[in-house]
N, C-alpha and C positions, 0 to 999 in steps of 0.2 A: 040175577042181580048179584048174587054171592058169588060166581063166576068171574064177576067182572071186576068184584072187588080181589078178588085170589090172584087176576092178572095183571091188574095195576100194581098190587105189593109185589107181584114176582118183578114187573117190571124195573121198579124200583131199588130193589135190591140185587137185580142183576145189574144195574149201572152202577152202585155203591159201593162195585167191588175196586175200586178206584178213579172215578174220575172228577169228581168236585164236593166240597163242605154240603151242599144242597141233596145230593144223588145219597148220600149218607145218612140224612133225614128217615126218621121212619113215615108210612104216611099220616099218625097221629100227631107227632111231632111238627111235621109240614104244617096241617093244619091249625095246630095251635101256634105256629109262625103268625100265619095267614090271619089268624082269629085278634091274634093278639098287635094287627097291624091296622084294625078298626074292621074287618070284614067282617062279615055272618053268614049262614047256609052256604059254607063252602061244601063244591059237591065237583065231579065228575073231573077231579084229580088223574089227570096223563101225562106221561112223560113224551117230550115233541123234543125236537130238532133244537130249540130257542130254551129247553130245559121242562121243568114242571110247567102243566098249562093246569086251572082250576077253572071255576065258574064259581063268583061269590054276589055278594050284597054289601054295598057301602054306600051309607045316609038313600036308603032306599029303593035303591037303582042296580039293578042286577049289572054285574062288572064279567069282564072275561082276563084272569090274571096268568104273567109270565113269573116264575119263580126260576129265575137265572142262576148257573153255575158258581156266583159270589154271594148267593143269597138274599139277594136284590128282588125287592115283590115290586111288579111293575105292572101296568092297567094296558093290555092292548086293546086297541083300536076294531 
């Protein structure tokens, strides 16, 4: 588990070495984006294709979220 969080920060901040306000985030930071956008039990924070992807909770319903290069928190499908 501590593995996997080591690789997601590495992740993280090897795309922050320039290419969007979001990729710049640390992942405490992220998540307090996320937290502070009505979510809870944000968990399993990766960097994809479409940008940050998480898995949260909002009004009780487990959500799958895209946190995009503008810093836009968006619910995929």
């Amino acid at each position: 588990m501590r593995t996997s969080t080591i690789y997601q920060v590495a992740i993280i901040v090897t795309l922050a070495a320039g290419l969007s306000p979001v990729h710049a985030l640390t992942q405490e930071e992220l998540i307090a984006k996320i937290q502070a956008a009505g979510y809870s039990q944000v968990k399993d924070v990766t960097s994809t294709a479409e940008g940050i992807a998480a898995k949260a909770v909002k009004d009780g319903k487990p959500v799958t979220l895209v946190v995009d290069s503008s810093g836009q928190i968006k619910e995929r499908n």
